[in-house]
BAFILUM-154375 format. One record per residue: x, y, z of N, C-alpha, C in turn; residue in one letter; residue number from 1. Coordinates in Angstrom, 2 decimals. Example, Ala and Ser with C-alpha at 12.3 -4.5 7.8 and 13.67 -1.06 7.14 Angstrom:
2
(site (13.19,-5.69,7.80),(12.30,-4.50,7.80),(13.20,-3.30,7.80),'A',1);
(site (12.85,-2.25,7.08),(13.67,-1.06,7.14),(12.90,0.03,7.87),'S',2);
***
This chain:
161
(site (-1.26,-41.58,-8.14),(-2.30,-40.65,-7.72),(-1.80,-39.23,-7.94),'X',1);
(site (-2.61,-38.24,-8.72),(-2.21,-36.35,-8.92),(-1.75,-36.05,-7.45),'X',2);
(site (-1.06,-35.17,-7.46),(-0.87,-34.63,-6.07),(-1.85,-33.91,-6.04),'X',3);
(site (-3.13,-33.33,-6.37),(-4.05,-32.33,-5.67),(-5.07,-33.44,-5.25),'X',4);
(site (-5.35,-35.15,-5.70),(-6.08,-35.83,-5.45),(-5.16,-36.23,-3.81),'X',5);
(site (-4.18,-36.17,-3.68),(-3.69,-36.52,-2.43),(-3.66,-35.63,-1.38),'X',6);
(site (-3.69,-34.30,-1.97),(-4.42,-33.09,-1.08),(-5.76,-33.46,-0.57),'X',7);
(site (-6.47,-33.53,-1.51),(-7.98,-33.60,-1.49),(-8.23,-34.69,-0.13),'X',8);
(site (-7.54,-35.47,-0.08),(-7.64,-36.73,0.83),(-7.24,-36.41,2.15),'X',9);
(site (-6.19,-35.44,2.07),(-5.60,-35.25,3.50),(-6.01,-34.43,3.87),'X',10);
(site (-6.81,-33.19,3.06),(-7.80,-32.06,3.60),(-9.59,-33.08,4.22),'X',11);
(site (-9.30,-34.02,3.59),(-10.69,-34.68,3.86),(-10.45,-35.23,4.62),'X',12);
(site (-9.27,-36.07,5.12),(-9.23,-36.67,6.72),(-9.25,-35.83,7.45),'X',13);
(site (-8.15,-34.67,7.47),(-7.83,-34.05,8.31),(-9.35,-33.13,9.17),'X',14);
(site (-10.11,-32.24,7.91),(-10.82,-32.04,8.53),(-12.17,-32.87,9.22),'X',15);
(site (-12.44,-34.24,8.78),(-13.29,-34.92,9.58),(-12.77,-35.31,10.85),'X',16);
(site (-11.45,-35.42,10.76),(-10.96,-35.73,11.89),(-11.10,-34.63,13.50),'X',17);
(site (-10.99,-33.24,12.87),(-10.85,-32.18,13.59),(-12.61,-32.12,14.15),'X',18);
(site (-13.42,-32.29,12.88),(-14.98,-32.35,12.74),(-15.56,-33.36,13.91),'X',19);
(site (-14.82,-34.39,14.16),(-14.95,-35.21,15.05),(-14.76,-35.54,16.25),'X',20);
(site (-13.39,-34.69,16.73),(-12.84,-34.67,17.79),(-13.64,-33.42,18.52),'X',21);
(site (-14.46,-32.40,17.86),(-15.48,-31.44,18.31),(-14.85,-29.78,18.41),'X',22);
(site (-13.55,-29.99,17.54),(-12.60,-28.78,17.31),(-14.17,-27.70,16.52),'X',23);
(site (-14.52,-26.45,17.42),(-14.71,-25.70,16.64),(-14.24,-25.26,15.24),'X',24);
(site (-14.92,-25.25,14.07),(-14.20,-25.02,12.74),(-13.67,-25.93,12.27),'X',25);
(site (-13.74,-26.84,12.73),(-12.81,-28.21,12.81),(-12.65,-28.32,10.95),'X',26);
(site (-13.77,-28.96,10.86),(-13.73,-29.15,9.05),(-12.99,-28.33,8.26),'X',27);
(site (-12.87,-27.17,8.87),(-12.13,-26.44,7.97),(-10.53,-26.28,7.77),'X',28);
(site (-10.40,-25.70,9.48),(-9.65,-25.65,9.79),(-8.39,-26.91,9.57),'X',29);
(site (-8.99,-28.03,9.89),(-8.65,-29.37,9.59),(-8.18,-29.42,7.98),'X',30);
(site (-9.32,-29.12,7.08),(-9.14,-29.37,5.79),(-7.84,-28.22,5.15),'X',31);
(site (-7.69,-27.22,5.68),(-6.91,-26.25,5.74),(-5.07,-27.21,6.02),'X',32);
(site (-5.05,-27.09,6.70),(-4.03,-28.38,7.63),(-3.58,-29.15,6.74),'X',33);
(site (-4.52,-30.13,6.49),(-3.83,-31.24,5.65),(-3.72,-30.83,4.32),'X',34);
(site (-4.24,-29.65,3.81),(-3.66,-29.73,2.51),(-2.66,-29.06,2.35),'X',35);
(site (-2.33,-27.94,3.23),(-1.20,-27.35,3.41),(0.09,-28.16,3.66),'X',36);
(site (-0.13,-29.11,4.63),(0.87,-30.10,4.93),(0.98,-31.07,3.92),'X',37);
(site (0.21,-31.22,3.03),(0.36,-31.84,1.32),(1.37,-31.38,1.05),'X',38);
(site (1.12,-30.31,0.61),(1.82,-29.37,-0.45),(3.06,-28.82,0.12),'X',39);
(site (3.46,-28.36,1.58),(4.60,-28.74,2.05),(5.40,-29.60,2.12),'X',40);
(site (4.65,-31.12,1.94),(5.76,-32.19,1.84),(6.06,-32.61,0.54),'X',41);
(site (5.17,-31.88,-0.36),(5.80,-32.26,-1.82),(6.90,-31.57,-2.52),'X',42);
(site (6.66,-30.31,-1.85),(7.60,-29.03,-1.94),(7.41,-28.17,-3.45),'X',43);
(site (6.11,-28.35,-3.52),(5.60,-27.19,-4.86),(4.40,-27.36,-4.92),'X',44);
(site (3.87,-26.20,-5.21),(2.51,-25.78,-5.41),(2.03,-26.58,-6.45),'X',45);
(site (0.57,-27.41,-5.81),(-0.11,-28.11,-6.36),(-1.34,-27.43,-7.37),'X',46);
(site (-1.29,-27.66,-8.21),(-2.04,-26.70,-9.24),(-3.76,-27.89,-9.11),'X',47);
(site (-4.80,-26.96,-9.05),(-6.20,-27.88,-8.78),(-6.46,-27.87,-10.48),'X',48);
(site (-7.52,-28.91,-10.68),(-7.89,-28.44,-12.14),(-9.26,-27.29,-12.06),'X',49);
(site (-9.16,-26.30,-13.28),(-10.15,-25.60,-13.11),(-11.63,-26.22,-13.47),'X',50);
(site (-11.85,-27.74,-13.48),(-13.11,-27.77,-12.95),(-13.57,-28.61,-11.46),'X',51);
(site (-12.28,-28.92,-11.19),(-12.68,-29.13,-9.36),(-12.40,-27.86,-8.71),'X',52);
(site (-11.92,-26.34,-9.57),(-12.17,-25.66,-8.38),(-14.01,-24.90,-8.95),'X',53);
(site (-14.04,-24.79,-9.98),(-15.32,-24.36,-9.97),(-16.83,-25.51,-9.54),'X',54);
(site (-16.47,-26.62,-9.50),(-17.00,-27.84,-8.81),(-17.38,-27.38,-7.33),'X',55);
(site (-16.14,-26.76,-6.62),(-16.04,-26.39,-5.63),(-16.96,-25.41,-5.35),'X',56);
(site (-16.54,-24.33,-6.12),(-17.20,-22.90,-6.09),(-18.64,-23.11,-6.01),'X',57);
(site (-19.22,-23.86,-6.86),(-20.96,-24.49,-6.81),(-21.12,-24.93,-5.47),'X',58);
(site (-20.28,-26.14,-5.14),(-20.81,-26.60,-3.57),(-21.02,-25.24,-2.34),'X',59);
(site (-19.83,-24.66,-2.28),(-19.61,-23.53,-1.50),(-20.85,-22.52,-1.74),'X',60);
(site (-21.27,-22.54,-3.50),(-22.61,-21.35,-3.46),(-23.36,-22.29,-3.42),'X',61);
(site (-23.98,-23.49,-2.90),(-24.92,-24.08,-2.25),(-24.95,-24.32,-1.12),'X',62);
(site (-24.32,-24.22,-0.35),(-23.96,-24.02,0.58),(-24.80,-22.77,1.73),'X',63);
(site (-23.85,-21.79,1.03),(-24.46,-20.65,1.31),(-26.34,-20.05,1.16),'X',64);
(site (-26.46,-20.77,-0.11),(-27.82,-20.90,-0.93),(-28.78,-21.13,0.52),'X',65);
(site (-28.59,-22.78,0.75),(-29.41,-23.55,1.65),(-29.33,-22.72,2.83),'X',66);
(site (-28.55,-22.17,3.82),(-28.44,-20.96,4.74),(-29.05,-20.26,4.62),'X',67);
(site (-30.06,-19.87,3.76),(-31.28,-18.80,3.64),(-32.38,-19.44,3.88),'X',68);
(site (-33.40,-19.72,4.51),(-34.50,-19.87,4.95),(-36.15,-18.92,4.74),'X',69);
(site (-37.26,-19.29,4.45),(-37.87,-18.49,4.46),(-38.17,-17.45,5.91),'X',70);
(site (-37.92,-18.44,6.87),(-38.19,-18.05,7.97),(-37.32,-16.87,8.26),'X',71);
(site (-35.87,-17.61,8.13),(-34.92,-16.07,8.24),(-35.08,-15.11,7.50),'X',72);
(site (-35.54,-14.59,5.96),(-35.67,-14.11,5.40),(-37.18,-13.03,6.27),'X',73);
(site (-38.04,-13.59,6.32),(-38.97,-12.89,7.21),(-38.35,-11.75,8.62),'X',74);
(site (-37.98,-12.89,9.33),(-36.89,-12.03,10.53),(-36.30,-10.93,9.72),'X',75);
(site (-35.81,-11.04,9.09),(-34.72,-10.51,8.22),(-35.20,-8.58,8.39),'X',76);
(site (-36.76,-8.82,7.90),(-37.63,-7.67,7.51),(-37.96,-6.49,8.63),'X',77);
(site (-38.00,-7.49,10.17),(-38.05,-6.58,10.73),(-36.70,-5.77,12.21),'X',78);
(site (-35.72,-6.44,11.39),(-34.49,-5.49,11.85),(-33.80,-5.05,11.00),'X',79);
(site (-34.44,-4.61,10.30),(-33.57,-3.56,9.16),(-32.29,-3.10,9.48),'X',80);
(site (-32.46,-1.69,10.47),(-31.82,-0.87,10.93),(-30.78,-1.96,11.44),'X',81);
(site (-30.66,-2.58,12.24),(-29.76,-3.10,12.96),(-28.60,-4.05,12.05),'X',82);
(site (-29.40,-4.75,10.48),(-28.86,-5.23,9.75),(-28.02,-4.14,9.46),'X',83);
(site (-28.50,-2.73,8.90),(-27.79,-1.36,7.96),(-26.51,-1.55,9.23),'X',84);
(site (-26.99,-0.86,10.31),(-25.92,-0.52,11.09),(-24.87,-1.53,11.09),'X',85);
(site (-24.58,-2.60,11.17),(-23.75,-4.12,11.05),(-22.63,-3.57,9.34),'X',86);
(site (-24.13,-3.72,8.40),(-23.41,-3.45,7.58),(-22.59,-2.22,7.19),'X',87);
(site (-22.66,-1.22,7.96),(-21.95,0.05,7.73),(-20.87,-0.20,8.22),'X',88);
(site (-21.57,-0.96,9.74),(-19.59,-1.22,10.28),(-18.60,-1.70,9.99),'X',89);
(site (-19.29,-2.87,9.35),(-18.26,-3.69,8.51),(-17.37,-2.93,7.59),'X',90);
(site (-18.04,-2.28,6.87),(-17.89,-1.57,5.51),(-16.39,-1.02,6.37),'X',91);
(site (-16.47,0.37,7.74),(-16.01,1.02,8.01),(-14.59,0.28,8.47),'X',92);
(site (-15.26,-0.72,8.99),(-13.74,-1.55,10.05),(-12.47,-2.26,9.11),'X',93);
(site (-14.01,-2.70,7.82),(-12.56,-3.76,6.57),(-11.91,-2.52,5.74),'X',94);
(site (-12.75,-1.94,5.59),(-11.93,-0.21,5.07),(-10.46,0.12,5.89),'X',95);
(site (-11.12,0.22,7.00),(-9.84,1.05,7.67),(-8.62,0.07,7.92),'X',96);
(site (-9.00,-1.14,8.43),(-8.37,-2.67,8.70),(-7.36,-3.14,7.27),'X',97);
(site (-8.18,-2.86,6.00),(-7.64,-2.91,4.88),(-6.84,-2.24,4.06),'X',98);
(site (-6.74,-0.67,4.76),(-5.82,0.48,4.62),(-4.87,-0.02,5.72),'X',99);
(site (-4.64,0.07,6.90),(-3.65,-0.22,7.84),(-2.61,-0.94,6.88),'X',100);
(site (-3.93,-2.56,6.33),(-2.59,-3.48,6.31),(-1.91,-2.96,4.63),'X',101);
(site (-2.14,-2.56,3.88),(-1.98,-1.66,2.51),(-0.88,-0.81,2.95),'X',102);
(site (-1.03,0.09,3.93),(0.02,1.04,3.98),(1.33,0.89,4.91),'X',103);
(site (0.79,-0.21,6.24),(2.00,-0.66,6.79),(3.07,-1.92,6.76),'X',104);
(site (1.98,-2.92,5.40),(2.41,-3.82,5.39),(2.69,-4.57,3.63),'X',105);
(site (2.26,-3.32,3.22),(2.85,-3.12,1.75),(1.52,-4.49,0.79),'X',106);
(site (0.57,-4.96,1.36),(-0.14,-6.02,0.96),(-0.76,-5.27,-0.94),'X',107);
(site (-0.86,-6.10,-1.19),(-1.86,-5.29,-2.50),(-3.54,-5.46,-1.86),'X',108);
(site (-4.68,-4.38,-2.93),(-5.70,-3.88,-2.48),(-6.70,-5.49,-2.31),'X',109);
(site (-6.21,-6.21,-3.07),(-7.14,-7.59,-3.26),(-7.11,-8.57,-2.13),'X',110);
(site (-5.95,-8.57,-1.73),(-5.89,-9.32,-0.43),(-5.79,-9.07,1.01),'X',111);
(site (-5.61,-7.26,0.99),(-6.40,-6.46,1.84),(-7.39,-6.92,2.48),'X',112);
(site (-8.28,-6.77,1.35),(-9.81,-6.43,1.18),(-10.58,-7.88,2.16),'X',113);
(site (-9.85,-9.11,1.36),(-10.69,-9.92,1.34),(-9.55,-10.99,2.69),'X',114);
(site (-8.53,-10.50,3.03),(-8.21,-10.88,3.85),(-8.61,-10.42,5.57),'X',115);
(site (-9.30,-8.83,5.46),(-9.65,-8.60,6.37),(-11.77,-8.55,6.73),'X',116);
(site (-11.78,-8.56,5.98),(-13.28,-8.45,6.09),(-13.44,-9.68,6.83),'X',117);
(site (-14.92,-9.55,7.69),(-15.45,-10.39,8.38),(-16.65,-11.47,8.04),'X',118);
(site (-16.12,-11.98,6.71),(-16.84,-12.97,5.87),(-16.54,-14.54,6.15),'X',119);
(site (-16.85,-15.12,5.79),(-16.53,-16.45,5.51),(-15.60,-17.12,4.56),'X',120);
(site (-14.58,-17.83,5.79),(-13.11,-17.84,5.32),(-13.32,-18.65,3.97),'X',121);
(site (-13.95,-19.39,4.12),(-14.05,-20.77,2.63),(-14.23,-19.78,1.51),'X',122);
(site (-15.55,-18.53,1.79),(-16.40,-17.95,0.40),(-14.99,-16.95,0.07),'X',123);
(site (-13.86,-16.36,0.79),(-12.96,-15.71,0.79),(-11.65,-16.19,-0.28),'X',124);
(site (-11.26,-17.26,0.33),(-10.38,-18.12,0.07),(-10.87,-18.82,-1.77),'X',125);
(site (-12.01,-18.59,-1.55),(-12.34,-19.85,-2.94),(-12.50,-18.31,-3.90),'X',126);
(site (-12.99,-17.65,-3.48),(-13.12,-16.25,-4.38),(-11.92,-15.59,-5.26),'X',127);
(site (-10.57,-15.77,-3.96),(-9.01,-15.20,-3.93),(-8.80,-15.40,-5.69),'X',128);
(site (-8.72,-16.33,-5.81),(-8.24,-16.64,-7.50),(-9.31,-15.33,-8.55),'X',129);
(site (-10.39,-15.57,-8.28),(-11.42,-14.74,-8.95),(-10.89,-13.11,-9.50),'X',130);
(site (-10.28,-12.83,-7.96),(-9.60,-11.17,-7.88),(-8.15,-11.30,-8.30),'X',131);
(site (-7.76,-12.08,-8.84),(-6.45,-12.45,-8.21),(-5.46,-12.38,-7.17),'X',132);
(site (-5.83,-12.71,-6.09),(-5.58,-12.74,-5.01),(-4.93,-14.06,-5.03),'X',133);
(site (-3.74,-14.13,-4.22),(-3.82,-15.23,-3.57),(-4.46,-15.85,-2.23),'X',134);
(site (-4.35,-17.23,-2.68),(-5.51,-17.38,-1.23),(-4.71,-18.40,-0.20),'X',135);
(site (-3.51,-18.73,-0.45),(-2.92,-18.92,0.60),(-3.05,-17.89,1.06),'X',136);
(site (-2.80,-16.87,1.52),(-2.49,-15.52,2.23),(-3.69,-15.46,2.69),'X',137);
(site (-4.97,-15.09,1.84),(-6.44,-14.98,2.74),(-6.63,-16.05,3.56),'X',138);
(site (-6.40,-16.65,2.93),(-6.48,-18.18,4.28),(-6.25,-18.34,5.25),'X',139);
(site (-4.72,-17.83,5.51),(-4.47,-17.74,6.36),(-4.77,-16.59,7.44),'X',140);
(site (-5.19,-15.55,6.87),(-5.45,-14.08,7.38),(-7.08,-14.37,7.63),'X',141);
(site (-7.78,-16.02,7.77),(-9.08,-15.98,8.23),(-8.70,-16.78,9.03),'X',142);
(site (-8.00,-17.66,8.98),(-7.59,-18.49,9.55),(-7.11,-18.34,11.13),'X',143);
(site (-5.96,-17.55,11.00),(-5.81,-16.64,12.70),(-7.16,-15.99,12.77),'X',144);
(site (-7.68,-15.34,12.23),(-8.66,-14.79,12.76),(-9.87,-15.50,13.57),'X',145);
(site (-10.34,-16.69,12.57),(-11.07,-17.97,13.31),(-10.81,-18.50,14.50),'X',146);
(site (-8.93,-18.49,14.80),(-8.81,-19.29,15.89),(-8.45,-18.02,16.75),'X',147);
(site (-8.93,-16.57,16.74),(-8.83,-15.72,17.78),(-10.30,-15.58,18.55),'X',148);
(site (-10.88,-15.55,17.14),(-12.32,-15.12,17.74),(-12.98,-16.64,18.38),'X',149);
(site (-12.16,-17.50,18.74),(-12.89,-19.23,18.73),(-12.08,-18.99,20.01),'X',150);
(site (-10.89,-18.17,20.47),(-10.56,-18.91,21.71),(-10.79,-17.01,22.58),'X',151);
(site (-11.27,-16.37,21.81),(-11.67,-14.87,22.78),(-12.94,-15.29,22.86),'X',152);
(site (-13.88,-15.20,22.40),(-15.02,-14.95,22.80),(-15.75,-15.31,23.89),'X',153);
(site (-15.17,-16.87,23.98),(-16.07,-17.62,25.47),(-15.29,-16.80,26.81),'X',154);
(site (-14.26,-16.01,26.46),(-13.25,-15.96,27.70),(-14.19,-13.90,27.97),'X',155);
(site (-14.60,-13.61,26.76),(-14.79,-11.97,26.69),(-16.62,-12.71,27.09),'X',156);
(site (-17.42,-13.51,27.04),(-18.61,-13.44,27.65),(-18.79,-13.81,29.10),'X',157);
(site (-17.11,-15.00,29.33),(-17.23,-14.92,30.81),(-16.98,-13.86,31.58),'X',158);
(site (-16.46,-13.03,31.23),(-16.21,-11.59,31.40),(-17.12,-10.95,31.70),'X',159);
(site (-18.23,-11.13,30.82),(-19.29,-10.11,30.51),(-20.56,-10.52,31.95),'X',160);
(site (-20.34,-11.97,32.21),(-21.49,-12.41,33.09),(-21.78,-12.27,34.24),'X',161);
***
């Protein structure tokens, strides 16, 4: 069996497993896990072929695709402003978030960028190669981030109540 087909397997248990047990992010996070722990126990970077990762890249932009709704799209129309404002912040926070880590942590501008923004770790991670980025590194830089904002938030709304 390829070693990226034995990745593929242990990212696919792992995250149904996580998916199952009711781990927020689970699938991912999970699928994250076992392939990392692949490729750690083989002790070298498993090279994917470039048409299971663009295979990939399709599922992931269908994915995203089906997440649009007409209905949401309507909503969509009448909070403009509140969309702009979101999006300015973003703009402002992965800017400044993406300079910090650039100037104190010597990162290059590509994995900055896409390691700090507040996107979706999969569309991040699968992109990384695109910029040349690596995406171990984004991965992981969504990755803590997933499991901060997964174990702050319920604790910052009990707060709030």
């Amino acid at each position: 069996m390829k070693n990226w087909c034995k990745a593929a397997f242990a990212s696919a248990f792992c995250g149904l497993l996580l998916s199952y047990l009711g781990v927020p992010a689970g699938a991912f996070i999970g699928a994250i896990f076992g392939s990392a722990a692949t490729q750690i126990s083989l002790k070298f970077r498993i090279k994917v072929p470039r048409l299971a990762k663009r295979l990939l890249r399709i599922c992931v932009g269908c994915l995203v695709g089906l997440s649009i709704t007409a209905e949401g799209y309507y909503q969509s129309q009448g909070i403009f402003w509140p969309i702009l404002v979101t999006i300015m912040g973003t703009f402002v926070t992965t800017l400044t978030a993406a300079f910090v880590v650039i100037k104190k942590f010597r990162m290059n501008l590509t994995e900055a960028l896409l390691g700090t923004i507040p996107a979706g770790a999969t569309e991040m991670s699968v992109n990384a190669e695109e910029f040349n980025g690596d995406p171990v590194v984004i991965a992981t830089m969504h990755l803590f981030r997933l499991i901060s904002i997964i174990a702050l938030i319920p604790f910052i709304l009990l707060l709030c109540k």
